[in-house]
N, C-alpha and C positions, 0 to 999 in steps of 0.2 A: 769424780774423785777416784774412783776406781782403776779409771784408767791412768790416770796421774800417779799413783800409785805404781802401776807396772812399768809406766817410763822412766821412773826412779831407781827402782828396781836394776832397769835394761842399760841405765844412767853407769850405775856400780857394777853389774856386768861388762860392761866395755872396759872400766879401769880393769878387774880383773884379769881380760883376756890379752889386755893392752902388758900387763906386769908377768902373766904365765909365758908371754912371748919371749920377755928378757930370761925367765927361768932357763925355758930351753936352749934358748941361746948360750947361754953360761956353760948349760950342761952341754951342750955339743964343743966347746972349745974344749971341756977337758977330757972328752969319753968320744972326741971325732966320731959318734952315730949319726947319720943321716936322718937316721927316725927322729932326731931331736932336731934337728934342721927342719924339717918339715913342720913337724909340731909348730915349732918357734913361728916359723911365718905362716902357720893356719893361723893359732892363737894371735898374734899381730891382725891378721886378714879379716878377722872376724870382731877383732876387737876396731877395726877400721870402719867393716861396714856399720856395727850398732852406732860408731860415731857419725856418721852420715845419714843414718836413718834418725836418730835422738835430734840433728841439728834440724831437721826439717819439723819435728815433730815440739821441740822444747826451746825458750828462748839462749838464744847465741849466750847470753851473759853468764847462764847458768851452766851449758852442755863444755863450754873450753875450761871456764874454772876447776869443774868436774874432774877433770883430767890429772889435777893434784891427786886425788886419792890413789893416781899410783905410786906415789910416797908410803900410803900406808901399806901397799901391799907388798911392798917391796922391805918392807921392814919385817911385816911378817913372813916372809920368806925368807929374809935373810937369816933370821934366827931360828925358824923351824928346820927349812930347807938345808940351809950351808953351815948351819952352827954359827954364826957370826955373832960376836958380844952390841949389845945395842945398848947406848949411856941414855944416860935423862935426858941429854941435849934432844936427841934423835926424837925420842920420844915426848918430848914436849914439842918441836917442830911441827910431828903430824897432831900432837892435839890442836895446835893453834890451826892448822888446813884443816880439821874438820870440823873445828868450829865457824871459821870462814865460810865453810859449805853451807851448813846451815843457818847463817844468814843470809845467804843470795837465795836460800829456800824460802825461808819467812816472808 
């Protein structure tokens, strides 16, 4: 259980680093920093490998669905990060993906 636990975990880490990828991305088109190029594709890179390490370790049905939840991060960033207004649509959208999610958990 324990360990189920931390690939869930590493599950939600990967969308994270999969969605901080796009951040920097964004931010280098408007501030052309290379630092944020780099970032963008570690963050990608690294959000690549936990997905190749997660698919070996979790079932396929579960680790690609997963990959929704950068819907939610992406929302939250948009409104912390860029200021961007977010409606109920949006935010009912990723209720219903993460309720999805946790059904293909159960």
């Amino acid at each position: 259980m324990k360990n189920e636990l931390f690939l869930y975990f590493l599950l939600i880490l990967m969308t994270l680093f999969g969605s901080l990828g796009s951040v920097f991305f964004k931010g280098y088109t408007s501030q052309k920093k290379l630092l944020l190029l780099f970032f963008g594709f570690a963050s990608y890179g690294i959000g690549a490998l936990l997905n190749i390490y997660l698919l070996k370790e979790l079932p396929y049905t579960l680790v690609m669905p997963a990959n929704a939840l950068t819907f939610l991060w992406a929302l939250l960033f948009a409104k912390v990060i860029f200021k961007e207004s977010i409606g109920m649509i949006k935010i009912a959208g990723v209720v219903f993906i993460i309720s999805g999610l946790l059904l293909l958990i159960s």
